[in-house]
N, C-alpha and C positions, 0 to 999 in steps of 0.2 A: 499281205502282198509285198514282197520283194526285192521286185524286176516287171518288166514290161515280160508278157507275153502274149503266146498267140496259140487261142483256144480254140479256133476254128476247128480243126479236124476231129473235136469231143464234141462241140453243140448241139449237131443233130440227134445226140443220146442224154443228152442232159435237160432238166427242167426247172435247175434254179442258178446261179451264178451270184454267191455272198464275200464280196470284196470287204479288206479290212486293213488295215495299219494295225505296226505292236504298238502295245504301250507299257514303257518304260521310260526311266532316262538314259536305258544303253541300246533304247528300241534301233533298230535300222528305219532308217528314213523311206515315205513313202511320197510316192508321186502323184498329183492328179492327173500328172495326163495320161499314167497309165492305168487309173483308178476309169478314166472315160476311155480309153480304148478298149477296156474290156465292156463297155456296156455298149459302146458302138457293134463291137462283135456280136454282142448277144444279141442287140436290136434286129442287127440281119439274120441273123438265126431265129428271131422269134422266141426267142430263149430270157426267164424272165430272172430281172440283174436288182440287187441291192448290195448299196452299200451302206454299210454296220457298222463302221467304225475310222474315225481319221487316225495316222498314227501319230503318234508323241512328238515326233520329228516331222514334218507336215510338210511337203513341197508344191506351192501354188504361182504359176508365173512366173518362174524363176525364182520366188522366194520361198527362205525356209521361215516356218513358224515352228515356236517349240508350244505344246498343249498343255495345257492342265490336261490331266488322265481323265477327269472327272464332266471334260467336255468333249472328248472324243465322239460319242453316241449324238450327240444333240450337233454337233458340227455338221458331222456324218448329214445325219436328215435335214441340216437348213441348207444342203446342197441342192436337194430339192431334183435328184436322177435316177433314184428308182425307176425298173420299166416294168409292168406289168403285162406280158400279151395277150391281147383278151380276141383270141382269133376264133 
């Protein structure tokens, strides 16, 4: 991912949403608030969102963290915002 978008007008045809960061050290930095704006969107769409990966460049609260490449996956999940719709 990255940029902030807005997926709304694809949701109603989609049935997965897998957010991710690069990983390098010349990765482009990624955001979490727009790592959570895309799950908010899915949320109201019913549309089920994981995220797989932080990137190398990591932007949390205003701050950047640089990753080990080898923690990106396991960052990812101790976010703990996975949505699954189970409607």
């Amino acid at each position: 991912m990255l940029e902030q978008i807005d997926l709304s007008t694809y949701l109603d045809t989609i049935e997965l949403v897998v957010v991710g960061g690069e990983s390098d050290y010349k990765a482009r930095p990624l955001d979490y608030d727009w790592v959570l704006d895309i799950r908010r969107q899915c949320m109201e769409y019913k549309v089920d969102f994981e995220f797989r990966q932080c990137g190398t460049h990591f932007i949390k609260d205003g701050k950047t963290y640089n990753l080990n490449v080898r923690m990106l996956c396991s960052q990812a999940r101790k976010a703990g915002i996975d949505y699954h719709y189970r409607g």
